[in-house]
PDB file of N, CA, C and O in Angstrom:
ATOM      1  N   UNK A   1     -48.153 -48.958 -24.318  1.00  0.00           N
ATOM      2  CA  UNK A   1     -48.267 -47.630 -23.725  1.00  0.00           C
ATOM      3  C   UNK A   1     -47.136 -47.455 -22.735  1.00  0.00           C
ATOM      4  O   UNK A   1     -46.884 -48.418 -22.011  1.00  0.00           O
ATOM      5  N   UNK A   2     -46.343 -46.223 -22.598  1.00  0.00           N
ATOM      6  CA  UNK A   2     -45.019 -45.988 -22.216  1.00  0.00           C
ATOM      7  C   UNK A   2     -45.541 -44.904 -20.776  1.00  0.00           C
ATOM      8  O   UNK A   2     -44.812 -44.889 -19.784  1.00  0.00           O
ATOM      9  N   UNK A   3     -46.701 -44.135 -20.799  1.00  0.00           N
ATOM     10  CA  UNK A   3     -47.174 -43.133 -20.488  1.00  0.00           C
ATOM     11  C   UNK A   3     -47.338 -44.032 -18.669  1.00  0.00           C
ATOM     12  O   UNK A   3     -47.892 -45.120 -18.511  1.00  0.00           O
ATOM     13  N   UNK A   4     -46.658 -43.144 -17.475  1.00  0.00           N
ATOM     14  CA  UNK A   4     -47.065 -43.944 -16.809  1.00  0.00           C
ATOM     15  C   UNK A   4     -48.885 -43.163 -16.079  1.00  0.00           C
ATOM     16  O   UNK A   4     -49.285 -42.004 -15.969  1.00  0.00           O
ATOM     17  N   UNK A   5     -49.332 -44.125 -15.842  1.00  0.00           N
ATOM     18  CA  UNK A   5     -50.881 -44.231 -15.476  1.00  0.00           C
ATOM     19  C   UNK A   5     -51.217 -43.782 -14.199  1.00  0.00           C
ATOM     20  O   UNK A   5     -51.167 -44.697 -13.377  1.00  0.00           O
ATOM     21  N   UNK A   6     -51.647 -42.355 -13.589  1.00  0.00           N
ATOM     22  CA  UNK A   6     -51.659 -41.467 -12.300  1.00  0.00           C
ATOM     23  C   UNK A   6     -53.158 -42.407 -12.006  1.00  0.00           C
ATOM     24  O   UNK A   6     -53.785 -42.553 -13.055  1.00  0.00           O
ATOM     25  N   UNK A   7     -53.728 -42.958 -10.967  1.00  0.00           N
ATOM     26  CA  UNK A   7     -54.733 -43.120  -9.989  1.00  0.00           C
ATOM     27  C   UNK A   7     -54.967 -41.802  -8.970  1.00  0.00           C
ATOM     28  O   UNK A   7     -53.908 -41.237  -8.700  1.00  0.00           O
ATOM     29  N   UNK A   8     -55.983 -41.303  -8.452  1.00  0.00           N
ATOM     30  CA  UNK A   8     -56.103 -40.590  -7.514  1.00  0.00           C
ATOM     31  C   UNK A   8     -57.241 -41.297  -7.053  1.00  0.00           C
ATOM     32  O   UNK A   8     -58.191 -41.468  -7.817  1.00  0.00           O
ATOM     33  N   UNK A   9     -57.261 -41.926  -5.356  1.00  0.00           N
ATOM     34  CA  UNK A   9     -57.702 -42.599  -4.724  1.00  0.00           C
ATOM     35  C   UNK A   9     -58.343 -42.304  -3.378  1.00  0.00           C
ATOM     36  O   UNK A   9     -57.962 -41.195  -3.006  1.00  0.00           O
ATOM     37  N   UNK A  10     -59.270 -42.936  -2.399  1.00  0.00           N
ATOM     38  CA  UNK A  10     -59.631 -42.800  -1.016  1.00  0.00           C
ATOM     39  C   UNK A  10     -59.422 -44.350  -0.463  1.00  0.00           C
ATOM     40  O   UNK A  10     -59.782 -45.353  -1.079  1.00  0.00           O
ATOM     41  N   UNK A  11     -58.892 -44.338   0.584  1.00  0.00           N
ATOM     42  CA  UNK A  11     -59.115 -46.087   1.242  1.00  0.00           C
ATOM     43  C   UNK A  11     -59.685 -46.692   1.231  1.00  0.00           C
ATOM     44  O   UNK A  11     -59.528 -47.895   1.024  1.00  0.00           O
ATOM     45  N   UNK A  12     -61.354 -45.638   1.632  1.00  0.00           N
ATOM     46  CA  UNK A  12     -62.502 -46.515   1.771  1.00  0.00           C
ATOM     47  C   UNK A  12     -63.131 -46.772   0.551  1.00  0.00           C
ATOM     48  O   UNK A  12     -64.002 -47.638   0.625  1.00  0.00           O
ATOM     49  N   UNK A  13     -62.886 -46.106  -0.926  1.00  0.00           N
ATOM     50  CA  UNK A  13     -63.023 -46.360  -2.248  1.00  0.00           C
ATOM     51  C   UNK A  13     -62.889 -47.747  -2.529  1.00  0.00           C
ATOM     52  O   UNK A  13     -61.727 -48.148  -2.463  1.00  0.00           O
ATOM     53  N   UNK A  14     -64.322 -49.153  -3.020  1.00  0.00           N
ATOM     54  CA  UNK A  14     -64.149 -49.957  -3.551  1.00  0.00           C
ATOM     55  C   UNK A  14     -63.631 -50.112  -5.317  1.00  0.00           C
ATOM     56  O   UNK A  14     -62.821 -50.913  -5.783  1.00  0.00           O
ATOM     57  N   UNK A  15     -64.362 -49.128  -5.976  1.00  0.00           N
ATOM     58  CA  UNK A  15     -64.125 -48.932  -7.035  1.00  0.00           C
ATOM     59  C   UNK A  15     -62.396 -49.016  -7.787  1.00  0.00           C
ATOM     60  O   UNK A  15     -61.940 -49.605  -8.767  1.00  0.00           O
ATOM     61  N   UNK A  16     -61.670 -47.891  -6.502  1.00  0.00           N
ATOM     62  CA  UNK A  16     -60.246 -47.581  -6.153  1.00  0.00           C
ATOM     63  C   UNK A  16     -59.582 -48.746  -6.307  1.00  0.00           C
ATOM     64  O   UNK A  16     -58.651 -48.921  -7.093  1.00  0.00           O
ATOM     65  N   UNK A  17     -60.077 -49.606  -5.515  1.00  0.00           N
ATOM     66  CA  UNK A  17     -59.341 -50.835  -4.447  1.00  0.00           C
ATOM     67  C   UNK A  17     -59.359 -51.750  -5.814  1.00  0.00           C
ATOM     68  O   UNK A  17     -58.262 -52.215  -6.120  1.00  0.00           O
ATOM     69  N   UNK A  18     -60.554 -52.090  -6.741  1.00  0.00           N
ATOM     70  CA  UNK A  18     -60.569 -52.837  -8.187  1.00  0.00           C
ATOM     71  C   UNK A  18     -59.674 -52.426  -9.134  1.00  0.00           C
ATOM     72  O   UNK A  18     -59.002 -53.257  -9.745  1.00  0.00           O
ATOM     73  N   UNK A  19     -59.569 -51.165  -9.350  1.00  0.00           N
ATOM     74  CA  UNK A  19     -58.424 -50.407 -10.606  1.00  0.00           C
ATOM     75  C   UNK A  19     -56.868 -50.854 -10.271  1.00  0.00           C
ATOM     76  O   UNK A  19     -55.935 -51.163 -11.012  1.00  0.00           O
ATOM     77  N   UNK A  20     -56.988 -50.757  -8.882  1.00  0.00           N
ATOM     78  CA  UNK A  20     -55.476 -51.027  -8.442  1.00  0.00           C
ATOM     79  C   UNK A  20     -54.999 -52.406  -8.882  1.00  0.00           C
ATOM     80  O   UNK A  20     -53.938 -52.732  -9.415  1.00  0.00           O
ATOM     81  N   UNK A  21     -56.520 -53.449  -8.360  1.00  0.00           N
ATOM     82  CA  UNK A  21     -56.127 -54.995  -8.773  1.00  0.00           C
ATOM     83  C   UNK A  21     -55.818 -55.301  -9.929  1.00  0.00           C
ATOM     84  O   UNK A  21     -55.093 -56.208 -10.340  1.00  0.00           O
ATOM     85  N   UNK A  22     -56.663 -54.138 -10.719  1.00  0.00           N
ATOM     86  CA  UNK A  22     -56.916 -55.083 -11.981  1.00  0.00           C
ATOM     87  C   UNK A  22     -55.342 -54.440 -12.534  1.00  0.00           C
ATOM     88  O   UNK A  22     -54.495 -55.333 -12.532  1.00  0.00           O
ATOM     89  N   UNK A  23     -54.853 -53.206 -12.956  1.00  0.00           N
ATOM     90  CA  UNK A  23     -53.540 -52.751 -13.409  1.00  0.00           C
ATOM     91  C   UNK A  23     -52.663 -53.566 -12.470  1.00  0.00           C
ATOM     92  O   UNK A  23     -51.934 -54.162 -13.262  1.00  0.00           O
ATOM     93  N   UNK A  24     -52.314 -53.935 -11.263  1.00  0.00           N
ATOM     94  CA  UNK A  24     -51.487 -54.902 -11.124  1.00  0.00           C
ATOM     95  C   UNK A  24     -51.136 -56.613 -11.367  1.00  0.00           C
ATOM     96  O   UNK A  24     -50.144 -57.333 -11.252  1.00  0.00           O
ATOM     97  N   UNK A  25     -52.655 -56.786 -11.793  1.00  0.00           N
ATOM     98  CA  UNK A  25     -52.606 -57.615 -12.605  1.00  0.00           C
ATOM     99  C   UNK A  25     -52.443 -58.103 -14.319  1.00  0.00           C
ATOM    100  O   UNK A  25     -52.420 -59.119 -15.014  1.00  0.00           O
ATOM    101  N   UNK A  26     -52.356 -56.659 -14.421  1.00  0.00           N
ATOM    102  CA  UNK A  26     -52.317 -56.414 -15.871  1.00  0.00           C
ATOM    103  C   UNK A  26     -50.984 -56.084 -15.737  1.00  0.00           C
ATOM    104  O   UNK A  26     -50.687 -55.863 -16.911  1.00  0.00           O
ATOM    105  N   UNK A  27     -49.861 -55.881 -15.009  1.00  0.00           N
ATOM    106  CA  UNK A  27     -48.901 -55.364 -15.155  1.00  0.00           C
ATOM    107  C   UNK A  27     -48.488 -54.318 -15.704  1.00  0.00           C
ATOM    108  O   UNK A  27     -47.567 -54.107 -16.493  1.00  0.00           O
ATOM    109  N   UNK A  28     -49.638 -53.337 -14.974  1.00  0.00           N
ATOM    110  CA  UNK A  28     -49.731 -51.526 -15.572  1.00  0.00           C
ATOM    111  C   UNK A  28     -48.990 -50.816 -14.409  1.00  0.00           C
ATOM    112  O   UNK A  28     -49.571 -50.498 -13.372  1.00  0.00           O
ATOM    113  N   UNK A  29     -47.734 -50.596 -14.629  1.00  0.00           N
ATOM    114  CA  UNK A  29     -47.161 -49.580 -13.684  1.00  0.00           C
ATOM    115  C   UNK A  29     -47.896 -48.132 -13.403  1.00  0.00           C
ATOM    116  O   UNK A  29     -48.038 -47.393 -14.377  1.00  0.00           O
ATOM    117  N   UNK A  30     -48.327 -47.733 -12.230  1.00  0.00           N
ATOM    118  CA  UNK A  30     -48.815 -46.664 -11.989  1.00  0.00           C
ATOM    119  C   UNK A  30     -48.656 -45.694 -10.661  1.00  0.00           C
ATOM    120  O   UNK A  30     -48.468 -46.287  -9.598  1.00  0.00           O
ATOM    121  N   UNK A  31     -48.702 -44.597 -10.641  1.00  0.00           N
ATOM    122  CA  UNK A  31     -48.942 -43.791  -9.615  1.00  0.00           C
ATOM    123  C   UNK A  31     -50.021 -43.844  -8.512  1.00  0.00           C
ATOM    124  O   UNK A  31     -51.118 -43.597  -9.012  1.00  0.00           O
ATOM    125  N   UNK A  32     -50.055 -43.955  -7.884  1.00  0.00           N
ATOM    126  CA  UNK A  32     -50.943 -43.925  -6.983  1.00  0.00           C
ATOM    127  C   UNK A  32     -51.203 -42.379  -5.973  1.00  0.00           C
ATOM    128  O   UNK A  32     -50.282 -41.998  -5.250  1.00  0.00           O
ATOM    129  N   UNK A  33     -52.306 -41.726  -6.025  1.00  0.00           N
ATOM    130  CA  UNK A  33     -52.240 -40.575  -5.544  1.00  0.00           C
ATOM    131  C   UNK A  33     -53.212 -40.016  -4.236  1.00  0.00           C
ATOM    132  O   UNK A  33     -53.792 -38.933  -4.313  1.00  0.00           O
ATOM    133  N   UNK A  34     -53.298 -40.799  -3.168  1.00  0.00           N
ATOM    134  CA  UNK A  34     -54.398 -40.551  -2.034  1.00  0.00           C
ATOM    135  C   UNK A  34     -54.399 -39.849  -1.978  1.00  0.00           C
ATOM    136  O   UNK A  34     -53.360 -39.190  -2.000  1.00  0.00           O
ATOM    137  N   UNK A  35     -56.047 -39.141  -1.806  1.00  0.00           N
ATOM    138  CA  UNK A  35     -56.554 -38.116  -1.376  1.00  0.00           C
ATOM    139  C   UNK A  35     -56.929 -37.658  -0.652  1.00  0.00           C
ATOM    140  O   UNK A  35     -57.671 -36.676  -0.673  1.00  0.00           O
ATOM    141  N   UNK A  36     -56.335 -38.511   0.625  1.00  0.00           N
ATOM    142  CA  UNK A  36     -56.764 -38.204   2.446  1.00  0.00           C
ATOM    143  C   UNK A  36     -54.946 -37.761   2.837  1.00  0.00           C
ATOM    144  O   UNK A  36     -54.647 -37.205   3.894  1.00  0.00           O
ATOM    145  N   UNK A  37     -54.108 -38.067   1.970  1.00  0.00           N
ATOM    146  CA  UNK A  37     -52.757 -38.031   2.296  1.00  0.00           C
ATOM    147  C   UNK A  37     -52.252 -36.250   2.032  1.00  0.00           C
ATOM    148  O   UNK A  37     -51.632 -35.525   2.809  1.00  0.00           O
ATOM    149  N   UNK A  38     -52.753 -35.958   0.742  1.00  0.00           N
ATOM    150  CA  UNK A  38     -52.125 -34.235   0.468  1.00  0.00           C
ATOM    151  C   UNK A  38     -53.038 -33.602  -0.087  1.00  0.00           C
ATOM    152  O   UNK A  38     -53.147 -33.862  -1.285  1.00  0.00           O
ATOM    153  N   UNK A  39     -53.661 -32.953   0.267  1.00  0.00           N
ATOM    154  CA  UNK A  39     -54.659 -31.666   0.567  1.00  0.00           C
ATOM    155  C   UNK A  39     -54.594 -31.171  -1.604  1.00  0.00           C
ATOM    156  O   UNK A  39     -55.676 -31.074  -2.183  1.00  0.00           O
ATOM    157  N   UNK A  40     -53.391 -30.966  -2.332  1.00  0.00           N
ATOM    158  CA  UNK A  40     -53.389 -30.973  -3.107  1.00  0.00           C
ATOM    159  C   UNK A  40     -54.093 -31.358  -4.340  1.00  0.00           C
ATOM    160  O   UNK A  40     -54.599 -30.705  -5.253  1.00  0.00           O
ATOM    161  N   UNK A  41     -53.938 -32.973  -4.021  1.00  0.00           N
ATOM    162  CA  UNK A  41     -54.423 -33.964  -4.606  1.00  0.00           C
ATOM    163  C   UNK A  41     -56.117 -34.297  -5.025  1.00  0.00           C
ATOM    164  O   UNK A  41     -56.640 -34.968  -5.914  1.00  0.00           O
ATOM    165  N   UNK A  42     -56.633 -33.484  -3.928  1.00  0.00           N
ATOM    166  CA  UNK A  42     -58.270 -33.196  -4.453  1.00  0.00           C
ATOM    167  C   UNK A  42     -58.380 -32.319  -5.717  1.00  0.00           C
ATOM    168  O   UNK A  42     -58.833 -32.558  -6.836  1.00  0.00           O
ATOM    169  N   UNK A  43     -57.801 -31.193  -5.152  1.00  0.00           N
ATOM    170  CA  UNK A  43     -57.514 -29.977  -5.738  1.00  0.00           C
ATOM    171  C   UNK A  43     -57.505 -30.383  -7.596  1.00  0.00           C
ATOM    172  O   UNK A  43     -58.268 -30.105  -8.521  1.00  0.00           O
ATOM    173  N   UNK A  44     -56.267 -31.135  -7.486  1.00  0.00           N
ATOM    174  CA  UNK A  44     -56.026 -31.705  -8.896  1.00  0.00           C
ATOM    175  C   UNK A  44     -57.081 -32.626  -9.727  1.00  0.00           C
ATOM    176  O   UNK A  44     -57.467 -32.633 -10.896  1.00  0.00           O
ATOM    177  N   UNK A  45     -57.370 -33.418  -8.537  1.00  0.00           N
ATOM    178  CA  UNK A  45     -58.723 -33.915  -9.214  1.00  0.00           C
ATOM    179  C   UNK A  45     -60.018 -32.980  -9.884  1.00  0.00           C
ATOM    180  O   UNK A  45     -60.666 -33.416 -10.836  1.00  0.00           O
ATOM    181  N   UNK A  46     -60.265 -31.818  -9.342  1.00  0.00           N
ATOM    182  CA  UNK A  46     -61.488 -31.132  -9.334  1.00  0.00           C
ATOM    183  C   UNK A  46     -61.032 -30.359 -10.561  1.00  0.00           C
ATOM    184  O   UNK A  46     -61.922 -30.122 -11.378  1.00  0.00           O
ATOM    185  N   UNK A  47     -59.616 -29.854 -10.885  1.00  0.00           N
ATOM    186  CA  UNK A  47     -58.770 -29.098 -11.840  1.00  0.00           C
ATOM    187  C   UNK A  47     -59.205 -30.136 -13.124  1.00  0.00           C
ATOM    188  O   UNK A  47     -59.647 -29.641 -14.161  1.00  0.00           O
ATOM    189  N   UNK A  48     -59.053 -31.549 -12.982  1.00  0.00           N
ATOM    190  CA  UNK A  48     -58.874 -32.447 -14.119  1.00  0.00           C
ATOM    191  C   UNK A  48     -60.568 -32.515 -14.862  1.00  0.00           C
ATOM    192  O   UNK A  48     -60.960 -32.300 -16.009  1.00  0.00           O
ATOM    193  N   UNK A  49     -61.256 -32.903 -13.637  1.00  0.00           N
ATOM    194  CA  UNK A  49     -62.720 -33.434 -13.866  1.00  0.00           C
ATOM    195  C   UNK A  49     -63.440 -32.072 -13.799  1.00  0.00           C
ATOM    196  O   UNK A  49     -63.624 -31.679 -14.951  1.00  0.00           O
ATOM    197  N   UNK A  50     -63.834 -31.355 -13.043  1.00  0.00           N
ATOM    198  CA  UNK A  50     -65.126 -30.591 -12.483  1.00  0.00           C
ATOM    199  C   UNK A  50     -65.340 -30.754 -10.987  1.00  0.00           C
ATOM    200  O   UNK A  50     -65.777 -29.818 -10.317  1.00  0.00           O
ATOM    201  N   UNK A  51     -64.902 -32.458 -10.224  1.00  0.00           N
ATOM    202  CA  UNK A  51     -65.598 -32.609  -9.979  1.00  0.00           C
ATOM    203  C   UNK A  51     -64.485 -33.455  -8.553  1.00  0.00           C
ATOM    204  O   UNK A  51     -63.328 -33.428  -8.975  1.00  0.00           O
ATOM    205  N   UNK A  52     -64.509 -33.833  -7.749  1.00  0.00           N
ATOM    206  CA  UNK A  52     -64.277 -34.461  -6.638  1.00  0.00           C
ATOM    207  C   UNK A  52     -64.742 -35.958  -6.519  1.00  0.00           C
ATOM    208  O   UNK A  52     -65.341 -36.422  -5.548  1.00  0.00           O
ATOM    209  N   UNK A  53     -64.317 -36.756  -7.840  1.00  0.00           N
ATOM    210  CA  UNK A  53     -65.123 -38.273  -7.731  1.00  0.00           C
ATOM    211  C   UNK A  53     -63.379 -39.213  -7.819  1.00  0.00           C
ATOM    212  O   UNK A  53     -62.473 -39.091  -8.643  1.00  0.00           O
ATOM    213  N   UNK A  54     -63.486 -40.040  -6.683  1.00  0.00           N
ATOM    214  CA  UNK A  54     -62.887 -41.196  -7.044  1.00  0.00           C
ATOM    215  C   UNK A  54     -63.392 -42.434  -7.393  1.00  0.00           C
ATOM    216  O   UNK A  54     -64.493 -42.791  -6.975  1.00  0.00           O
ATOM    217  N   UNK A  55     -62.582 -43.265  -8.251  1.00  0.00           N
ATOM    218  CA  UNK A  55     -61.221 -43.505  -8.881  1.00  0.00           C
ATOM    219  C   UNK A  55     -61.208 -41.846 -10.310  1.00  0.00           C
ATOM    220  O   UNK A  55     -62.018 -41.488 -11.164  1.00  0.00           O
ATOM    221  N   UNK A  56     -60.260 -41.474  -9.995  1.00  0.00           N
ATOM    222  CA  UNK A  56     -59.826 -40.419 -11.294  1.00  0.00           C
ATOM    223  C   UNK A  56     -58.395 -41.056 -11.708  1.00  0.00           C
ATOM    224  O   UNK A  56     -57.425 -41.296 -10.989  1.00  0.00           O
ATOM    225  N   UNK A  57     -58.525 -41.196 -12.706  1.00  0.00           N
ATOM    226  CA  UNK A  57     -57.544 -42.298 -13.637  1.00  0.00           C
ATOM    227  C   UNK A  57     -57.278 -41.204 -14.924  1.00  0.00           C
ATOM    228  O   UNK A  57     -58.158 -40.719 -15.635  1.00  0.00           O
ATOM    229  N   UNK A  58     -55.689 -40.936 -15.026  1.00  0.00           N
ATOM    230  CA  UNK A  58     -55.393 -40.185 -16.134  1.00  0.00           C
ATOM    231  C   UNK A  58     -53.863 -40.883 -16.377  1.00  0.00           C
ATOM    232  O   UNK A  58     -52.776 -40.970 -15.807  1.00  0.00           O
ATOM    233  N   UNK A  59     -54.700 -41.420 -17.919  1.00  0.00           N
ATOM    234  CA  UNK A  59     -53.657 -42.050 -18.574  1.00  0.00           C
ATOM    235  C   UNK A  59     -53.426 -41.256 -20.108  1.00  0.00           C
ATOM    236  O   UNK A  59     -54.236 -41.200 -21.034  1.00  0.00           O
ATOM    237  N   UNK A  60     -51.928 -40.620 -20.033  1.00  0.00           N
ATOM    238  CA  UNK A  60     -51.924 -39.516 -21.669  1.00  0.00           C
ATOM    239  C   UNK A  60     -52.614 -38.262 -21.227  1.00  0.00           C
ATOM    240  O   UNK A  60     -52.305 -37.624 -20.221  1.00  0.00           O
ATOM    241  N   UNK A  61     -53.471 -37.998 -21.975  1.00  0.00           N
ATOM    242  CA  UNK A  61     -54.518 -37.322 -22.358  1.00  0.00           C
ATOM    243  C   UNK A  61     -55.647 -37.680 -21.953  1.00  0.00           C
ATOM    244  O   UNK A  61     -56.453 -36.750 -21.969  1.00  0.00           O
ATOM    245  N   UNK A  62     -56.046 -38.633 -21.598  1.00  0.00           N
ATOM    246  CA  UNK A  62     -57.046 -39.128 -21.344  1.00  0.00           C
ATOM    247  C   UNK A  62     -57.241 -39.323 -19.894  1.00  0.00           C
ATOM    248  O   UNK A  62     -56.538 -39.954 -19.104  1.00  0.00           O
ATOM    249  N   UNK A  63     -58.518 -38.547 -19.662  1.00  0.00           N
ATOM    250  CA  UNK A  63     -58.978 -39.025 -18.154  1.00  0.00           C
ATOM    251  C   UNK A  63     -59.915 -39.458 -17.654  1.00  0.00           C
ATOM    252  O   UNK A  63     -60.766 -38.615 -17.938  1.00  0.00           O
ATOM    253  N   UNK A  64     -60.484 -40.357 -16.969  1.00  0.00           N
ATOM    254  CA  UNK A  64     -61.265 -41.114 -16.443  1.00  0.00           C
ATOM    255  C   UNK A  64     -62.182 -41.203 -15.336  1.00  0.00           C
ATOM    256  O   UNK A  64     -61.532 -41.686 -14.410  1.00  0.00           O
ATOM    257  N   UNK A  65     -63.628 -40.932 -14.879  1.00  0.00           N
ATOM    258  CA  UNK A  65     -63.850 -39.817 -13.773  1.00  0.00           C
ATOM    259  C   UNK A  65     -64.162 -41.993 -13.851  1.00  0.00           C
ATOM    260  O   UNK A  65     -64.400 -42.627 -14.879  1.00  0.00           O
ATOM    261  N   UNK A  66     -64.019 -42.635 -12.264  1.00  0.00           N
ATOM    262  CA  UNK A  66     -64.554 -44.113 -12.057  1.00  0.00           C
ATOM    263  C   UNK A  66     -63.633 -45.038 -12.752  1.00  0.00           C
ATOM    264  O   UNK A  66     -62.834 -44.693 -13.623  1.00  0.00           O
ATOM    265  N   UNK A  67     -63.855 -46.607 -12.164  1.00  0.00           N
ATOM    266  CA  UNK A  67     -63.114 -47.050 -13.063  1.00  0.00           C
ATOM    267  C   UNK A  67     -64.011 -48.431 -13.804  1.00  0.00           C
ATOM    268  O   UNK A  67     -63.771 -48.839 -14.941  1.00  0.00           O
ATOM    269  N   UNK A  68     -64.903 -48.925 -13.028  1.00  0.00           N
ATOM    270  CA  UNK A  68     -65.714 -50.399 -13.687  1.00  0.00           C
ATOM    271  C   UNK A  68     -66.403 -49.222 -14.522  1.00  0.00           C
ATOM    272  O   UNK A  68     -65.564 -49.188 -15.421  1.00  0.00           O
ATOM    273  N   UNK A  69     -67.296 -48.263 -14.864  1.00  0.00           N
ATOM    274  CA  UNK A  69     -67.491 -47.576 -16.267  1.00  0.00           C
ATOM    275  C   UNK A  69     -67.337 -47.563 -17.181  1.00  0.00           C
ATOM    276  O   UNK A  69     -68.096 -47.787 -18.123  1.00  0.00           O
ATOM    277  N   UNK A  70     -65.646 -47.125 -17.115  1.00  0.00           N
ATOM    278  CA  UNK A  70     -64.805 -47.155 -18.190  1.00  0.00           C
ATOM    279  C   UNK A  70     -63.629 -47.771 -18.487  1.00  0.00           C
ATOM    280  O   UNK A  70     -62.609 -47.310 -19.000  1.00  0.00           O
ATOM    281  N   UNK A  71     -64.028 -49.441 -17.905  1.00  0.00           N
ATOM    282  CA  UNK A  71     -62.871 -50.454 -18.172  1.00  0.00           C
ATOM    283  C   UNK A  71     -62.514 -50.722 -19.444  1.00  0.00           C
ATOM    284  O   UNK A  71     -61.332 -50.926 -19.723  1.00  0.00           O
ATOM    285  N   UNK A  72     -63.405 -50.751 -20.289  1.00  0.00           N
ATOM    286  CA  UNK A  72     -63.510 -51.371 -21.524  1.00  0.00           C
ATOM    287  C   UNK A  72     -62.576 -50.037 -22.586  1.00  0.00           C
ATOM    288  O   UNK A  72     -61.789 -50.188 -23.520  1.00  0.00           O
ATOM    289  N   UNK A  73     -63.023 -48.986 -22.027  1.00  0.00           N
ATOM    290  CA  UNK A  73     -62.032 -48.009 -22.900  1.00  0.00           C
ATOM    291  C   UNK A  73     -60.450 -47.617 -22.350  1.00  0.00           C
ATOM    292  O   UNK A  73     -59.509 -47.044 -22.898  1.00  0.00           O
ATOM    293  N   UNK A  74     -60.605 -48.108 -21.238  1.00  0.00           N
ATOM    294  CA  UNK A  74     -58.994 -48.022 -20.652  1.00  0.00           C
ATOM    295  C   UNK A  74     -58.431 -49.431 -21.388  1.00  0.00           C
ATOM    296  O   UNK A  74     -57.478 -49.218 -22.137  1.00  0.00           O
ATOM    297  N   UNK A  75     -58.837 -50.748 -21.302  1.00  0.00           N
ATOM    298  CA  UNK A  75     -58.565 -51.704 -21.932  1.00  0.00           C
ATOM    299  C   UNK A  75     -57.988 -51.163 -23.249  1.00  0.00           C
ATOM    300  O   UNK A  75     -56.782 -51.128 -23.490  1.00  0.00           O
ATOM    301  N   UNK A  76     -58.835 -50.797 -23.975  1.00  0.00           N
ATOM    302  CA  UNK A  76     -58.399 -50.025 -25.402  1.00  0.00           C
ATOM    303  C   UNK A  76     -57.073 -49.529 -25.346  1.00  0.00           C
ATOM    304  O   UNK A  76     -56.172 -49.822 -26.133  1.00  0.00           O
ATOM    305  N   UNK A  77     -56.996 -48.748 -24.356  1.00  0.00           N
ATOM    306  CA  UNK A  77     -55.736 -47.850 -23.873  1.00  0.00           C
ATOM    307  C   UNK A  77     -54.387 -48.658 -24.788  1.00  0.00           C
ATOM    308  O   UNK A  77     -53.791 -48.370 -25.826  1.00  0.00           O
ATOM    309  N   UNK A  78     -54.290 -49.771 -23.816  1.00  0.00           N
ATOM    310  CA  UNK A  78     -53.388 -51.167 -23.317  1.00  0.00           C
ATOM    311  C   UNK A  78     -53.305 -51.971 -24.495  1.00  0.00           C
ATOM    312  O   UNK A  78     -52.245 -52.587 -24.600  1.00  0.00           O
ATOM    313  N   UNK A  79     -53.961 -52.094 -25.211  1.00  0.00           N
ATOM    314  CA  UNK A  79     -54.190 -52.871 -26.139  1.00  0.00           C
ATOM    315  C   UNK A  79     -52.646 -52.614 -28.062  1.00  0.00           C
ATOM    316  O   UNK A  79     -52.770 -53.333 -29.054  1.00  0.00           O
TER     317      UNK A  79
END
């Protein structure tokens, strides 16, 4: 996969804090997009999902409201 991989995140997000580990351990280059940093960045989230939930993970086409949920189909992603 060539597509690079947008995160939209909070600090105090554990969920957040796992996606990050696990793609840098996977050696998944990605964006990182806090959502305490630009007022925007919610915005986009709520545009993508419905909804105001972090980890929002959009990789392609594909977007991801969490991330231990839907490890197994992001795995797929990568594969």
């Amino acid at each position: 996969m060539t597509e690079t991989l947008k995160i939209y995140t909070i600090p105090t997000c554990s969920d957040c804090h796992h996606a990050k580990r696990y793609f840098k351990e996977q050696g998944v280059p990605y964006m990182e997009y806090d959502c305490t940093q630009n007022p925007e960045y919610p915005e986009e989230v709520r545009r993508l999902t419905g909804k105001q939930i972090v980890p929002t993970i959009v990789i392609g086409d594909n977007v991801f409201i969490g991330f231990a949920d839907n490890l197994q189909e992001i795995r797929e992603l990568f594969r």
